[in-house]
MIBA-502852 format. One record per residue (C-alpha): x, z, y; residue in three letters. Coordinates in nm, 4 decimals, padded with zeros to 6 digits. Layout:
N
<site east="X" up="Z" north="Y" type="ALA"/>
...
REM end
This chain:
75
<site east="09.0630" up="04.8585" north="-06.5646" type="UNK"/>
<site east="09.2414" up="05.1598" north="-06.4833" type="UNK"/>
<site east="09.5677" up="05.1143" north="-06.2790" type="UNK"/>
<site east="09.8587" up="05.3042" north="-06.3185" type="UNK"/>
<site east="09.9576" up="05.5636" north="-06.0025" type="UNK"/>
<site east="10.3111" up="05.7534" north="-06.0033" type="UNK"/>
<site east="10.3130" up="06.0809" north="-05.9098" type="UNK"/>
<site east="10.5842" up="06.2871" north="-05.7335" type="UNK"/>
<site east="10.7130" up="06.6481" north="-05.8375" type="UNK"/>
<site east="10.5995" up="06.8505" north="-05.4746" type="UNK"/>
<site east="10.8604" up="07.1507" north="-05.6634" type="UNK"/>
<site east="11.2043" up="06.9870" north="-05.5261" type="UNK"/>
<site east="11.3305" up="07.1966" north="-05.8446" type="UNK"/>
<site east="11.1439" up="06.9808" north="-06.0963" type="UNK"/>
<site east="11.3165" up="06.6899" north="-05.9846" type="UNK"/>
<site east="11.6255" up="06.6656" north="-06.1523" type="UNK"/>
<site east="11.8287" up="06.3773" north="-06.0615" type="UNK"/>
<site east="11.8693" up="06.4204" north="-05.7077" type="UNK"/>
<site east="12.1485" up="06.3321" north="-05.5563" type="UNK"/>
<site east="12.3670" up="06.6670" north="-05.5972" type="UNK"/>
<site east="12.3061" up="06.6405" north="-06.0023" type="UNK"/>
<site east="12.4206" up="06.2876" north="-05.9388" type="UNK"/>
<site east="12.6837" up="06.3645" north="-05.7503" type="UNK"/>
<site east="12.7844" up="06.6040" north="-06.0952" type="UNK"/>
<site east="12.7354" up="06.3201" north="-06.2918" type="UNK"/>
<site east="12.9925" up="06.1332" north="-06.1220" type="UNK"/>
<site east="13.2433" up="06.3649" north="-06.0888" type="UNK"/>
<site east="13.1774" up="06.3809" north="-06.5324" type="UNK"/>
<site east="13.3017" up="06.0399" north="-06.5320" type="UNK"/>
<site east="13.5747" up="06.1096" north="-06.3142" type="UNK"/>
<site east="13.6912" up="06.3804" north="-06.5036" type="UNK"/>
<site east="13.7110" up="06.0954" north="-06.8458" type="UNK"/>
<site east="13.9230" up="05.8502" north="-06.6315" type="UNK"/>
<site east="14.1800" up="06.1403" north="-06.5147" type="UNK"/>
<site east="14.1956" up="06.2168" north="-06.8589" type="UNK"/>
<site east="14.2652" up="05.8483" north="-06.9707" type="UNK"/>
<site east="14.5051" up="05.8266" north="-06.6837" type="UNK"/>
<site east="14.6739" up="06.1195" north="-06.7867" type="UNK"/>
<site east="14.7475" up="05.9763" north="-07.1334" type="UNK"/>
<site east="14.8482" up="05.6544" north="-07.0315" type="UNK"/>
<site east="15.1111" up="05.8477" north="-06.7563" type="UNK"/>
<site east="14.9347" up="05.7121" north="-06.4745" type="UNK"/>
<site east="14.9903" up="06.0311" north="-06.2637" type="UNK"/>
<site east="14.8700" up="05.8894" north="-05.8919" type="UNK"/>
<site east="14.6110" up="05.7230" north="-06.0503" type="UNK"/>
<site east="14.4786" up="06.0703" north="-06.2589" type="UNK"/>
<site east="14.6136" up="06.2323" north="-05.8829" type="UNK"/>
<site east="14.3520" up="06.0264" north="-05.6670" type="UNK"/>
<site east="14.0964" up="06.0604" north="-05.9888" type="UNK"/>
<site east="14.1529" up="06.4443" north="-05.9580" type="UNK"/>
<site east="14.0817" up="06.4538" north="-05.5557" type="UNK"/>
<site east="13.7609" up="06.2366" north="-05.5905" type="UNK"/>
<site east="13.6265" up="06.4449" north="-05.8279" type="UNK"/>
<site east="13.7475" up="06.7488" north="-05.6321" type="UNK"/>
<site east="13.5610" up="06.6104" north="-05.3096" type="UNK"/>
<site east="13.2435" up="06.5212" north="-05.5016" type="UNK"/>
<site east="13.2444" up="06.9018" north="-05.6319" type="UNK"/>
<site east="13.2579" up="07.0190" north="-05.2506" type="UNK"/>
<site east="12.9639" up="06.7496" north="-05.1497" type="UNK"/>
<site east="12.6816" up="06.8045" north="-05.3873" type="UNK"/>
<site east="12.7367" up="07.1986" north="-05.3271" type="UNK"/>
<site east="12.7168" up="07.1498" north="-04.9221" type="UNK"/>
<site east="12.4198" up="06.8732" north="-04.9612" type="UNK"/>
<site east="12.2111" up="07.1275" north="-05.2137" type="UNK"/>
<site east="12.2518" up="07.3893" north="-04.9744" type="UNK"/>
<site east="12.1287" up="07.1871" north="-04.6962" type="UNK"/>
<site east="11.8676" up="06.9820" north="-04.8326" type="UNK"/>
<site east="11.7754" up="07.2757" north="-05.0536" type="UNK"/>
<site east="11.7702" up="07.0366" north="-05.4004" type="UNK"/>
<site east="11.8559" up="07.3042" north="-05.6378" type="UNK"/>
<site east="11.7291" up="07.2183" north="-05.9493" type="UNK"/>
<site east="11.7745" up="07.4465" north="-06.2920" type="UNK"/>
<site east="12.0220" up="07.1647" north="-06.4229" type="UNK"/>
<site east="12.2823" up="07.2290" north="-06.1051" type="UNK"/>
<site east="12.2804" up="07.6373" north="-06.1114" type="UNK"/>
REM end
């Protein structure tokens, strides 16, 4: 009986979610709720929406650059 194994990408740029693409995935879904926060006229709530999303932006950018995780989906 043959058993399964799971391999792992060795190109870090074949993996594609990795934490900075994440990260981008996130802020997606942040962007929706400032939106809906917006339309509702929930300004501090579409304010502290806005910053997370801003601060997200800034992380996976300093965390690809570090770690090197640039993938084809985050250029």
């Amino acid at each position: 009986m043959e058993t399964a194994t799971t391999t792992t990408p060795t190109d870090p740029a074949a993996v594609v979610w990795n934490v900075p693409n994440q990260l981008s995935m996130l802020r997606l879904a942040l962007a929706v709720g400032c939106f809906v926060a917006l339309a509702l006229a929930g300004y501090w709530w579409a304010l502290g929406l806005f910053a997370a999303a801003t601060f997200t932006d800034w992380l996976d950018g300093c965390w690809a650059r570090r770690f090197n995780q640039i993938t084809r989906l985050g250029r």
